[in-house]
TITIMI-68583 format. One record per residue: x, y, z of N, C-alpha, C in turn. Coordinates in steps of 0.1 Angstrom, whole numbers, plus 2048, in hexadecimal, padded with zeros to 3 digits. Example, Ala and Ser with C-alpha at 12.3 -4.5 7.8 and 13.67 -1.06 7.14 Angstrom:
REM residues 2
8847C784E87B7D384E8847DF84E/8807EA8478897F584788180084F/
***
This chain:
REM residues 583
8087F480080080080080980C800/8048147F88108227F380C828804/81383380981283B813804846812/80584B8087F68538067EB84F809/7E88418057DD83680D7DE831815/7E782F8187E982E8287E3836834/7EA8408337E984F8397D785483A/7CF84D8297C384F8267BE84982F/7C283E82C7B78338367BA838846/7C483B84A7C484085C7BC84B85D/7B584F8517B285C8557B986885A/7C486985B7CF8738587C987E853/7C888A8587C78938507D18A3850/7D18AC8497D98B884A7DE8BB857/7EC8BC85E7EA8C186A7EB8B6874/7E78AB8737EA89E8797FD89B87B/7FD89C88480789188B80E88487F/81B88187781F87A87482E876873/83086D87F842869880845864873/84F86B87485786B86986C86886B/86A85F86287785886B88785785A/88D85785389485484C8A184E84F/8A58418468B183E84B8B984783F/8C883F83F8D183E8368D084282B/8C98348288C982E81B8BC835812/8B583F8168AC84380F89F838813/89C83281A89082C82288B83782B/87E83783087783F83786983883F/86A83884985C83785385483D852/84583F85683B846858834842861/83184887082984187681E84F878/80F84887980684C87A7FC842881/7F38498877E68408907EB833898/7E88258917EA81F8977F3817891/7FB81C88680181787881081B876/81681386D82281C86C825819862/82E81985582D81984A840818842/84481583C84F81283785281582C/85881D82385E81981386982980F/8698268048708347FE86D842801/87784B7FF8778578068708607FA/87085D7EF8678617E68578637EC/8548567F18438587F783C864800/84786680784587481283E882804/8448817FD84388E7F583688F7EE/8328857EB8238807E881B8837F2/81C87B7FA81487D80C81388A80E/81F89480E81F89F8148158A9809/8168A67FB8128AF7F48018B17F3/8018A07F87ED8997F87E589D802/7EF89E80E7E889A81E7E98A6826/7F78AD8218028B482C8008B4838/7FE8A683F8028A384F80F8A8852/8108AD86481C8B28678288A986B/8308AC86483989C86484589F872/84288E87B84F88F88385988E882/86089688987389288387788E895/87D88B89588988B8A188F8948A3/89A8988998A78A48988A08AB88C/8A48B78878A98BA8798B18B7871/8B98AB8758C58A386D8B9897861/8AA8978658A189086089D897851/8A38A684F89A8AF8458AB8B283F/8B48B08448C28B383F8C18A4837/8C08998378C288E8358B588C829/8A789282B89D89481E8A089F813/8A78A68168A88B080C8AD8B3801/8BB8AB7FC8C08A87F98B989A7EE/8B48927F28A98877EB89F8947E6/89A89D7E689389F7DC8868A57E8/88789F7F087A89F7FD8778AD804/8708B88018728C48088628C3812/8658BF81F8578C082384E8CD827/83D8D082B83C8DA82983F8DE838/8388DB83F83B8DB8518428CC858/8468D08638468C586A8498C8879/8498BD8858498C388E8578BC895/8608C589786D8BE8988728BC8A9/8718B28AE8728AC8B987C8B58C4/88B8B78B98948BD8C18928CD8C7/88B8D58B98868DF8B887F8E38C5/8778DE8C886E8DD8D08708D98DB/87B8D48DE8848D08EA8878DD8F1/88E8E28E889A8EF8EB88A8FB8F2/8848FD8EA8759058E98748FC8F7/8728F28FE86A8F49088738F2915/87D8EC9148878E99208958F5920/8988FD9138A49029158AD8FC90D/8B990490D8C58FD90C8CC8FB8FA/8D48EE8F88D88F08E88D58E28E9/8DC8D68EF8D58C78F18C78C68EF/8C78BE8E88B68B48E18B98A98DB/8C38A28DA8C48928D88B888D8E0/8B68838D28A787A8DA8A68768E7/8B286F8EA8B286B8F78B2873904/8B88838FE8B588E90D8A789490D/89D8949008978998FB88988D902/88C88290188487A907880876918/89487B91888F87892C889887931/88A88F92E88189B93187189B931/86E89492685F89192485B886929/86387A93086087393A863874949/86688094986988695487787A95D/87F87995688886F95A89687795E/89D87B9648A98829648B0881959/8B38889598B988D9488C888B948/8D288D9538DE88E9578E487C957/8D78749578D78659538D385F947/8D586593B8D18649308E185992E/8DA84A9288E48469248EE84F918/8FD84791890185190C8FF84C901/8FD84F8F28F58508E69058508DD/90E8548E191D8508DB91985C8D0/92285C8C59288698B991F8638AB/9198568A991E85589C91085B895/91585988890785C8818F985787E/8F185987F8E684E87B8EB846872/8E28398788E582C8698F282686D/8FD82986F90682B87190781D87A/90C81187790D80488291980288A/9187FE8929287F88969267E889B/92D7E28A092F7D689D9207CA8A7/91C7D78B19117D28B69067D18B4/9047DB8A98F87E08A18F87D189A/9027D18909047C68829007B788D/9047B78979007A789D8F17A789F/8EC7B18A38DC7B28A48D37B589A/8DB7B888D8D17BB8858C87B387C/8C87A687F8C279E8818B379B886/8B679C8938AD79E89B8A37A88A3/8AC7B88998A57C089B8997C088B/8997B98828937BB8778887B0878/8887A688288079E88A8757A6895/87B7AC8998737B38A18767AF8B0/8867A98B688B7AB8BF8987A78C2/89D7AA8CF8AA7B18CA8AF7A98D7/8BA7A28DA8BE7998E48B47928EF/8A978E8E48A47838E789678A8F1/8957998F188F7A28F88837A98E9/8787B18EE8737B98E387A7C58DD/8787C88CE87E7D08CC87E7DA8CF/87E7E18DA87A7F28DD8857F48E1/8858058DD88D80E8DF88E8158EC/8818128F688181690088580990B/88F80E91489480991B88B80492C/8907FB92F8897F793C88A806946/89080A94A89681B95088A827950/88981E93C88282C93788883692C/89583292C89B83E92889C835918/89E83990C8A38369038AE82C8FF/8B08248F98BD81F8FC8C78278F2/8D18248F48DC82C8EF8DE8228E2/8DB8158E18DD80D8D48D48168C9/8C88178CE8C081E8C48C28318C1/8C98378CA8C98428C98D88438C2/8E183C8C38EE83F8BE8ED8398AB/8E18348AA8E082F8988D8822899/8D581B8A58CD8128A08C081089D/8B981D89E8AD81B8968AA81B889/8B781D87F8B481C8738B981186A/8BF8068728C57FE86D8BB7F2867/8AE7F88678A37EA85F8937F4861/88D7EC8588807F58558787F3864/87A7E986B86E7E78788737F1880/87E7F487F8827FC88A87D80F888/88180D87F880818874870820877/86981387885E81A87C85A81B887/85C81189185F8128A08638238A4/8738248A28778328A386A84089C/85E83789085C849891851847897/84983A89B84183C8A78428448B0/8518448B78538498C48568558C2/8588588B685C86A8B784A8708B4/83E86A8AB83786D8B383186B8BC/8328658C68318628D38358738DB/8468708D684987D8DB8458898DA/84288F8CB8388988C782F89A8D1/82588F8D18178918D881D8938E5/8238908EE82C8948FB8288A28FB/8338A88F18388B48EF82D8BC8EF/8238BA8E48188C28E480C8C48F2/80B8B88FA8088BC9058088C790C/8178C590F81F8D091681E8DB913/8208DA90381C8ED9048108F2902/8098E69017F68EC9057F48EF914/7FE8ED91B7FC8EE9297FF8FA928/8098FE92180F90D923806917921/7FF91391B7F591F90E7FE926908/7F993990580293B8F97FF93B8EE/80D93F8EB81293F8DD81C9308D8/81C92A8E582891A8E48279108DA/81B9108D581A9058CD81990B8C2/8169168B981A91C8AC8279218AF/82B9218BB83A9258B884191A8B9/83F90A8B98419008BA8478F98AC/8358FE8A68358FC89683B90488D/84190E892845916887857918887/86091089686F90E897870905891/8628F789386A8E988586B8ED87D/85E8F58788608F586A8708FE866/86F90886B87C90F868888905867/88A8FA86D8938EF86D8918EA860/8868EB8598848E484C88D8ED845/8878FF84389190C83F89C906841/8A190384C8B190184E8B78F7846/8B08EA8448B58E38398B78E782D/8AC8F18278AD8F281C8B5901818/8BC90A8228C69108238D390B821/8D28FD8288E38F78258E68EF817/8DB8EB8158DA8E680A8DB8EE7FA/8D08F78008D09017EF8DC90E7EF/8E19167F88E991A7F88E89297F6/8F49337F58EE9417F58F19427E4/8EB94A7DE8F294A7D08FD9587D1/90A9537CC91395D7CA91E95A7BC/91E9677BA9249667AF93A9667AD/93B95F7AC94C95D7AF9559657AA/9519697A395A97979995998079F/94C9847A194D98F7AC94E98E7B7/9519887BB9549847C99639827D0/96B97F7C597B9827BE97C98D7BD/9739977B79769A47B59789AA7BD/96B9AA7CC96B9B37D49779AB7DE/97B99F7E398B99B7E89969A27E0/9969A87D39A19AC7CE9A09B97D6/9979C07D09919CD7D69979CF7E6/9979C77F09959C87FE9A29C67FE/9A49BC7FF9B69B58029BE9AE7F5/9BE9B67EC9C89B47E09C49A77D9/9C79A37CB9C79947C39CC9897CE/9C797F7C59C89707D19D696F7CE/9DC96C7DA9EC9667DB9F295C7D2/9FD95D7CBA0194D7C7A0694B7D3/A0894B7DDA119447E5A119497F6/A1A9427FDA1994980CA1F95280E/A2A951803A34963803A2E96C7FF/A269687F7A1D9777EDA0D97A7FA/A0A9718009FD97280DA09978813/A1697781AA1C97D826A1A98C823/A2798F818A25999813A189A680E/A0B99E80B9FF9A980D9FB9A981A/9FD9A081F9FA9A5831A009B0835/A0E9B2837A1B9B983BA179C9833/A139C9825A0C9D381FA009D7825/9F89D38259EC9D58309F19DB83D/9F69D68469FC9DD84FA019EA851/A0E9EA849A159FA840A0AA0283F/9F89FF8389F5A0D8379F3A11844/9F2A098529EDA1085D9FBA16868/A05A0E863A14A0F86EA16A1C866/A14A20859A1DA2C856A15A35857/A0AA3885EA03A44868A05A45875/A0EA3B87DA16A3C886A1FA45889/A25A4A896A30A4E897A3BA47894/A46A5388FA52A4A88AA5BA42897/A60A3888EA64A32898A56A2589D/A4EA268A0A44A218A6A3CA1389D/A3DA0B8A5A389FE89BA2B9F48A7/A269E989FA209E18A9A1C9D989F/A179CF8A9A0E9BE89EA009C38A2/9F59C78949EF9CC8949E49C489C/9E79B789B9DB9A98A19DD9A68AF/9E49B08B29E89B38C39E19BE8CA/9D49BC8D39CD9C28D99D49CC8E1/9DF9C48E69E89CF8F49F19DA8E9/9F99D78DDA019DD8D99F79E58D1/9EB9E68CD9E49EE8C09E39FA8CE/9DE9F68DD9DCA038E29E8A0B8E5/9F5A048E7A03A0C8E7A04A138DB/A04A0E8D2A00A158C19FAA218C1/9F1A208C29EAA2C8C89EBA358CF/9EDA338DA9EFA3A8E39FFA448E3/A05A3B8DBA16A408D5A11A518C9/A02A4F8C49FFA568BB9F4A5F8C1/9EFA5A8CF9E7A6C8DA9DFA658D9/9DAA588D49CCA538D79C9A4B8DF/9C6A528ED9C4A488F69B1A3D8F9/9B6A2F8F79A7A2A8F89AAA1D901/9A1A1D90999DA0E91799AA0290B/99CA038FF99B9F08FD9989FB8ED/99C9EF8E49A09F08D69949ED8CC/9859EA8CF9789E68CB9749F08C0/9719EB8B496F9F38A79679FD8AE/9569FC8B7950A048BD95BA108BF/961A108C8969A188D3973A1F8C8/97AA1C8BC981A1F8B697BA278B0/96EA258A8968A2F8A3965A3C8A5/964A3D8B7962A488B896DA538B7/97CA4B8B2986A548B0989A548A4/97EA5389C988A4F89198CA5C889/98AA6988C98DA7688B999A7C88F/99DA7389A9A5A7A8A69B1A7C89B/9B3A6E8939C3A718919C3A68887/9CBA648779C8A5F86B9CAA4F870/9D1A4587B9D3A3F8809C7A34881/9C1A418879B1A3388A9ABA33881/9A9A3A8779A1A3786A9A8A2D862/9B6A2B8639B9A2185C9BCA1585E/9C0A1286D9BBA068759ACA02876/99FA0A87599AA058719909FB866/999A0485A99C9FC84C99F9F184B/9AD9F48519B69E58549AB9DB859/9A49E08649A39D08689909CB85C/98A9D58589829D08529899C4843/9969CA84199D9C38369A49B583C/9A69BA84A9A99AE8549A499F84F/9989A685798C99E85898999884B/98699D84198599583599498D82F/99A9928349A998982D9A797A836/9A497983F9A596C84B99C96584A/99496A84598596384B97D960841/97A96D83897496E82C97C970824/98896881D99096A812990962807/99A9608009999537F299A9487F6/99E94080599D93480999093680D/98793C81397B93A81696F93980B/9769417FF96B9457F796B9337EF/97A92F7EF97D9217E99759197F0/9759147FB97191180695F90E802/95991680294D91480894291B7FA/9479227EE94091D7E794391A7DB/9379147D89329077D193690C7C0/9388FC7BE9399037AA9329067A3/9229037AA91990A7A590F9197AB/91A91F7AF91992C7B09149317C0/9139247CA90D9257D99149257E1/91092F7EB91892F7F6914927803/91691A80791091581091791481A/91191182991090C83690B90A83D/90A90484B9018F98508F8904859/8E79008578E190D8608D990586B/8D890C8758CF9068808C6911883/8B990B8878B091188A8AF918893/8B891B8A28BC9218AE8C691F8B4/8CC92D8B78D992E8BC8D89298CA/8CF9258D08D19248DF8C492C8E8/8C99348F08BD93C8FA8B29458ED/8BA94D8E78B39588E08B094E8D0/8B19448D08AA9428C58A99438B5/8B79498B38B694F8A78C294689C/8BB9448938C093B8868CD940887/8D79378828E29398818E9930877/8F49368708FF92C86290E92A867/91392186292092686392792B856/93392585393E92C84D93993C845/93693D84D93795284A926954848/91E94D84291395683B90995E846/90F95C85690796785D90F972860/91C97285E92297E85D92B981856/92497F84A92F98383D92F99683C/93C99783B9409A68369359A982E/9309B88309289BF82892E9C381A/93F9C28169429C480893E9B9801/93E9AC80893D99F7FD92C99E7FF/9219A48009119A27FB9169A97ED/91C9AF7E491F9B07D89219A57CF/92899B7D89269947CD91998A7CF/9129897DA9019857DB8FA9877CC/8FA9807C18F39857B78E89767B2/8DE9807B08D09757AA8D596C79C/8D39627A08DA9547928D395F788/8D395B7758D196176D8C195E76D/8B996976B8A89657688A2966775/8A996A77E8A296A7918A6979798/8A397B79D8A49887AA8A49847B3/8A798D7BF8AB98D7CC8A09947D6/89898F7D88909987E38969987EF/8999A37F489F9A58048939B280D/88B9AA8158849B081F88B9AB833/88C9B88358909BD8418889C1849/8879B885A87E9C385E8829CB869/87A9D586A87C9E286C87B9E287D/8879E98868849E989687B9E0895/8829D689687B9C789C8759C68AB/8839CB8AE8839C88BD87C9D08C9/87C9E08C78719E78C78659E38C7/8619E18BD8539D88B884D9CE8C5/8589C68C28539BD8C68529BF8D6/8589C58DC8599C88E684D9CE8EB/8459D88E58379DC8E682E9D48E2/82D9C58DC8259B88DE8249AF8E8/82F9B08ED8319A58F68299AC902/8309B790582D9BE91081F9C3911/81A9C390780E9CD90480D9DA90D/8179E29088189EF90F80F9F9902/8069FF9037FBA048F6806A0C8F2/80CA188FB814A278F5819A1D8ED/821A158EF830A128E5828A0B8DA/81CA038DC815A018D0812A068CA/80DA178CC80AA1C8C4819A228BC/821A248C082CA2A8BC830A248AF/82CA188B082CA078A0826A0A894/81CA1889A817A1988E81DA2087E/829A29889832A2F87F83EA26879/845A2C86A84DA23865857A2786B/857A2F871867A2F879861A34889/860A2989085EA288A0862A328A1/875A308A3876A3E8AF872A4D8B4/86DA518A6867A5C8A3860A638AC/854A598AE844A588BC84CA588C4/856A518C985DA4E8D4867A588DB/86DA648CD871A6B8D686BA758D7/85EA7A8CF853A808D184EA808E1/84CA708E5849A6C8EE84DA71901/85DA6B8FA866A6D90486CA7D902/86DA868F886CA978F887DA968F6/883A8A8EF88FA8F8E9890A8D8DA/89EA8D8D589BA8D8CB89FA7D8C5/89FA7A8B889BA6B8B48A7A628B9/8B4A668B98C0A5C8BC8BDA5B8C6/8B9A638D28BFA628DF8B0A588E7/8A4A598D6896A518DF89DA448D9/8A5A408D08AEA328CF8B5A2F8D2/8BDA358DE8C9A2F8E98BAA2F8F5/8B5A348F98AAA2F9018A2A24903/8A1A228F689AA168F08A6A088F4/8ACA098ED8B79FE8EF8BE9FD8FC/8BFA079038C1A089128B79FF918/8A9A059168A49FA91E8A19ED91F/8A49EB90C8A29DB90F8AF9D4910/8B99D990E8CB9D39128CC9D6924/8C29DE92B8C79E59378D59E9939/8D59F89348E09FC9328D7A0593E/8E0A0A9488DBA129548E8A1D956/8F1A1E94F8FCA2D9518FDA35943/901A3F944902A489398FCA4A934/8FDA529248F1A559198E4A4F91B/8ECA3C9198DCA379148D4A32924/8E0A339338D5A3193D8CEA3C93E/8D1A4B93E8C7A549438C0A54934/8BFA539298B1A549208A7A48925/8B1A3E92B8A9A2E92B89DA33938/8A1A3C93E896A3D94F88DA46946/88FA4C93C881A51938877A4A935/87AA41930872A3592E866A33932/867A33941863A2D94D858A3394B/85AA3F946849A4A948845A4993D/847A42933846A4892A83BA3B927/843A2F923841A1F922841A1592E/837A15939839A14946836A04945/82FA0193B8279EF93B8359E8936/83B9EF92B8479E89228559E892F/8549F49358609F193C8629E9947/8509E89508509DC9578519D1951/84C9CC9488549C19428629BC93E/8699C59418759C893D87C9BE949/8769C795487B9C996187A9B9966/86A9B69608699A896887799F963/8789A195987E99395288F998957/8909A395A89D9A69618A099F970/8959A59768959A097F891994985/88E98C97D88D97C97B89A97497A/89E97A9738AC97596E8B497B979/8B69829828C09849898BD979993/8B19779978AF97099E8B095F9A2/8B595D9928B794F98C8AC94A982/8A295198289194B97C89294B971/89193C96B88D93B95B889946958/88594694D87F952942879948938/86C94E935862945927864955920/86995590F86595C90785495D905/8559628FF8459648F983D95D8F2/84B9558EA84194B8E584593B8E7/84893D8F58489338FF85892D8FE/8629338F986E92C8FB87692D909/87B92591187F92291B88F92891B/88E93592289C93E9258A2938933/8B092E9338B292C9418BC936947/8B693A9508BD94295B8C493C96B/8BF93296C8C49309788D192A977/8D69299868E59289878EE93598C/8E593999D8EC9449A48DC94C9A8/8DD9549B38CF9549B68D39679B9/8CC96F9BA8C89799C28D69809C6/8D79759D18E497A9DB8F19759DA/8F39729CD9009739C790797E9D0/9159769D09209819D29239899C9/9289829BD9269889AE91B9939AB/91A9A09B09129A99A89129AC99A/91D9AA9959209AF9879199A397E/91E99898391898C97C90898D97D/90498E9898F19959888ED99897F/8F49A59848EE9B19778EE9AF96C/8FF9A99658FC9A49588F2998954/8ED98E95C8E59869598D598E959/8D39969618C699F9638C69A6951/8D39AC94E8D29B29408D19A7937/8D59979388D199092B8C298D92D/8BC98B9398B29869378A998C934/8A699993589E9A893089E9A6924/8AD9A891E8AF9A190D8AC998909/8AB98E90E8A998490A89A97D906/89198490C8859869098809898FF/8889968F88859988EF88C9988E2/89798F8E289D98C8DA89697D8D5/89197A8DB89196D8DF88296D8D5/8769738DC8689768D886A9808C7/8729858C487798B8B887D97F8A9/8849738AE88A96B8A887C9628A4/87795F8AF8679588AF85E95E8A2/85F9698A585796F89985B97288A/86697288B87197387E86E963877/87195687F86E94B87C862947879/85694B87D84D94C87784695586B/84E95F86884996585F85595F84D/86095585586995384C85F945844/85D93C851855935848847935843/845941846836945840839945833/84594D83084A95182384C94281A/85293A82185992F81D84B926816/83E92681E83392081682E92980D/82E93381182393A80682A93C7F7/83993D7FD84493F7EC8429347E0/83F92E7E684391B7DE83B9207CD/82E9257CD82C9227C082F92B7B6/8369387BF83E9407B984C93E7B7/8539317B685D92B7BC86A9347BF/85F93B7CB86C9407D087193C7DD/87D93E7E08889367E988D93F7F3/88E93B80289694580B8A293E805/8AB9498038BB9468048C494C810/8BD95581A8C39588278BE95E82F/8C195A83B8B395C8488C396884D/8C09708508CC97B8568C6982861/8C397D86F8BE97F87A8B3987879/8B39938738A099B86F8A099E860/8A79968578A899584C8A498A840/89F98983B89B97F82D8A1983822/8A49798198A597D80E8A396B802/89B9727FC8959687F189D9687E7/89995C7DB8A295B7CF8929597C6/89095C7BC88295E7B488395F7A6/87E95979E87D95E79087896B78D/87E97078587D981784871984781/86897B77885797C77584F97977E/85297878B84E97279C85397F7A6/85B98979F8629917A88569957B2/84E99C7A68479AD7B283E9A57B9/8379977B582F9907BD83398A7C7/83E9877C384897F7D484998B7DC/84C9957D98509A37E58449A67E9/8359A67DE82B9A87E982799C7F4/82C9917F282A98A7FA82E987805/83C98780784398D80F83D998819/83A9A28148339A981C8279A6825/81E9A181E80D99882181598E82B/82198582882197B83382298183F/82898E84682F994850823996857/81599A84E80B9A485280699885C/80598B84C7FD981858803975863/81297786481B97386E81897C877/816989874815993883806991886/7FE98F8817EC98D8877EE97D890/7F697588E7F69698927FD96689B/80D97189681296E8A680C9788B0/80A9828AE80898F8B87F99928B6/7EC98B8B77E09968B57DD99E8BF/7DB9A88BD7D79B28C47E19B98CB/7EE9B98C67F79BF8CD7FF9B78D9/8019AA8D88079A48E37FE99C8F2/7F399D8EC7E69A18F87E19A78FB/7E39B48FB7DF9C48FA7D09C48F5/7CB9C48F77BA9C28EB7B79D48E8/7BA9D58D87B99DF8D37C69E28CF/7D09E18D77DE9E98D97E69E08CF/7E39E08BF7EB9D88B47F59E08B0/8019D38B380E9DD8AC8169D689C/8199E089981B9E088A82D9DD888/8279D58808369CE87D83A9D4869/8499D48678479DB85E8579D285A/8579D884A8639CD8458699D8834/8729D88318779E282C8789D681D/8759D58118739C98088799D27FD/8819CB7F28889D07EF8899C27E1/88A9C77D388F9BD7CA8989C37C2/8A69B87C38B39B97BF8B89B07B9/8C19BA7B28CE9AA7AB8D79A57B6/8E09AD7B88E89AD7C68E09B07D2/8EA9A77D98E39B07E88ED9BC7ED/8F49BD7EA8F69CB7E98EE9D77E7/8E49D27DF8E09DE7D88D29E47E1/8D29D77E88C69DA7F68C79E8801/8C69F28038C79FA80C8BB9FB816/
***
């Protein structure tokens, strides 16, 4: 029986619960109702396109392993995801993921060892046998242990070593699912659409590492020539443009006067040899001299040329992209506390001179929408403070705000950011106490989640992700350590409840684009940017737009809870060849 009939006959319908399990080899599980189902990884795509039940994964390594085969699913509900979302933390292996929801001590999770799924070793191959029987030393097949806890045979690769198992394992993930969802029906909320909307982003994340950023290699060469000279033949010819690089900043020195510019202690003797005295060497801090004397403006240079010679140069550019024009790396759907998508090898902090060579393949554009004081925003939903809601209504917040607060616009945006970093000295502490009168709902919220966190107290974002704080209480000896924990956790709130909403408005985008086939090619913390057929352009940018409106009615109605007090979220959309050309 194909999977579609299957699925039919359980009565399965849109939205339904369905484990979903893949090995190796391109085999795949489906378990649903009272059934569970076996064959090719082709069938899912069918299923999904007929039925679109919400498929279970375990990890995200389940949608890294379909995507690639051809298999792009449309949602799903990803076990680990959901872990992190309700307990904390960066750990979600099945096995830690499971003694949590059995309420089992977690610190007793057998170990699950390194290897990869599928992946046998010599104890696997003696059982596999009798795991494709349906038991396994002479015991039943399960993965759950007498304890309770998972065994480490099945979590370290043996569930995919044969089709019974295969389906065994996606039983239990949904099993786990249904766990999960309990729980955050307990919470109420926003937890369970914000549940559904970090897997799915896990799906995004496969299909980021997979399809890649499009850049163009010429130009990309060009602007490396441009910055830090033609590519080296050799280590003499790299020594030598280094040592030139250097020279332009040592010969605005005083004579006589030298230093290793990658030397923190000697760039301030440098300086200081030249009248410029500064407490620590931080581009921030340098900037403010960069007048003083021709010195800092060209150590500054230096190190942006720095930074791209080391990091982003012609071994990197060799490195990591592709011969067909992509720049890939591996993406995850949350950094940890705050939640926010993250890549490696450079594409979340690539130099602003290399988005030049960011160019749309031939026949496609670039839509790049931004949104606008996110965090502001958001901050007037969560809180449902009305003034700062109303302030949402404008395209540029600060405005109302320093209207509000009776200064002028910069000093109502060091206020702003004062209070949600709790910055409490200088410029931005005395604009930050205006606040208080100004935005009295937003800044007690502030306060709580500060003062929660000093105190050791978790923190729940907004849309129910679990911020841990504890570890030191109140009466620390440590003041400083307090305080700074009181300032992440204030931030953390709404960094946190900001990223929530970014992810859902990313994969809002991600369904609605499809028959416009257009593609996220990079999530950049309050940034998107799509790849589109150029006859798809102005329709994909209005959509883009439409999705934010109805990501914001869904995540925020009424302003956060505020009833009446709706705040407006807003996104700056833009269609390009380069992303450079985005302002």
């Amino acid at each position: 029986m194909d999977l579609v009939t299957a699925l039919r006959q359980a009565g399965v319908r849109r939205g339904d619960l369905a484990g979903l399990a893949a090995a190796p080899d391109g085999t795949v599980a489906v378990a649903f109702a009272d059934a569970a189902w076996a064959g090719p990884a082709a069938a899912v795509t069918a299923a999904d396109e007929a039925l679109r039940p919400r498929w279970v994964t375990w990890t995200p390594e389940t949608a890294q392993q379909l995507v690639p085969m051809g298999v792009r699913l449309a949602t799903c509900w990803d076990v680990a995801a959901v872990h992190r979302l309700l307990f904390g933390g960066w750990r979600a292996d099945p096995g830690f993921a499971w003694a949590h929801l059995r309420g089992l001590p977690p610190g007793q999770v057998p170990a699950a060892g390194s290897r990869s799924p599928g992946e046998a070793d010599l104890f696997d191959a003696a059982h596999e046998h009798d795991a494709a029987s349906g038991t396994a030393g002479g015991t039943p097949d399960n993965p759950v242990g007498p304890d309770g806890y998972l065994s480490p045979e099945w979590t370290r690769g043996g569930w995919a070593i044969s089709p019974a198992r295969l389906r065994r394992w996606a039983r239990l993930g949904r099993e786990a699912a249904e766990l999960q969802g309990a729980a955050l029906h307990d919470g109420g909320g926003m937890a369970v659409a914000t549940a559904r909307s970090e897997s799915t982003a896990e799906l995004l994340c496969a299909e980021l590492s997979a399809d890649g950023l499009p850049m163009d290699r010429t130009t990309a060469e060009q602007v490396l020539t441009g910055v830090i000279g033609p590519r080296p033949a050799g280590a003499a010819e790299a020594a030598a443009m280094r040592a030139a690089r250097d020279g332009e900043v040592l010969r605005q020195a005083p004579a006589g006067v030298t230093a290793d510019l990658r030397s923190p202690v000697q760039v301030r003797s440098l300086l200081a040899a030249a009248g410029v005295e500064v407490p620590d060497t931080r581009a921030w801090r340098l900037e403010e001299f960069r007048d003083s004397h021709p010195i800092v403006a060209a150590l500054l240079e230096w190190r942006k040329a720095e930074r791209i010679a080391t990091t982003y140069g012609y071994a990197w550019l060799d490195e990591h992209l592709g011969p067909d024009g992509r720049l890939r790396g591996a993406w995850t759907g949350s950094d940890g506390a705050a939640g926010r998508m993250t890549a490696s090898n450079g594409l979340h902090n690539m130099p602003a001179a290399m988005r030049r060579a960011v160019i749309a393949a031939p026949g496609h554009a670039l839509i790049r929408a931004d949104l606008g004081q996110i965090e502001p925003r958001v901050l007037a939903a969560v809180s449902g403070d009305r003034a700062l809601a109303a302030a949402t209504s404008a395209d540029d917040l600060y405005l109302p705000v320093a209207a509000q607060l009776g200064v002028d616009r910069p000093t109502a945006k060091v206020a702003m950011i004062a209070a949600m970093y709790g910055q409490t000295t200088g410029h931005g502490g005395q604009a930050g106490r205006r606040m208080r009168a100004a935005y009295p709902v937003a800044m007690a919220y502030l306060d709580s989640a500060d003062g929660s966190a000093r105190a050791g107290r978790d923190l729940r974002t907004y849309g129910g992700r679990l911020v841990r704080m504890s570890g030191g209480g109140q009466n620390s000896a440590d003041t400083a350590r307090v305080a700074a924990r009181g300032r992440y956790g204030r931030n953390a709130l709404i960094q946190g409840a900001a990223a929530e909403l970014f992810k859902m408005w990313a994969v809002t985008v991600r369904a609605r684009g499809v028959p416009l086939g257009a593609r996220i090619v990079l999530c950049l913390h309050d940034e998107l940017l799509l790849h589109v057929p150029c006859d798809e352009a102005e329709k994909a940018a209005r959509l883009v737009g439409d999705c934010l409106e109805e990501t914001a009615a869904r995540w925020a109605p009424g302003g956060g809870g505020a009833e009446g007090a709706g705040v407006r979220f807003i996104a700056d959309i833009s269609i390009v060849r380069s992303w450079a050309d985005a302002k």
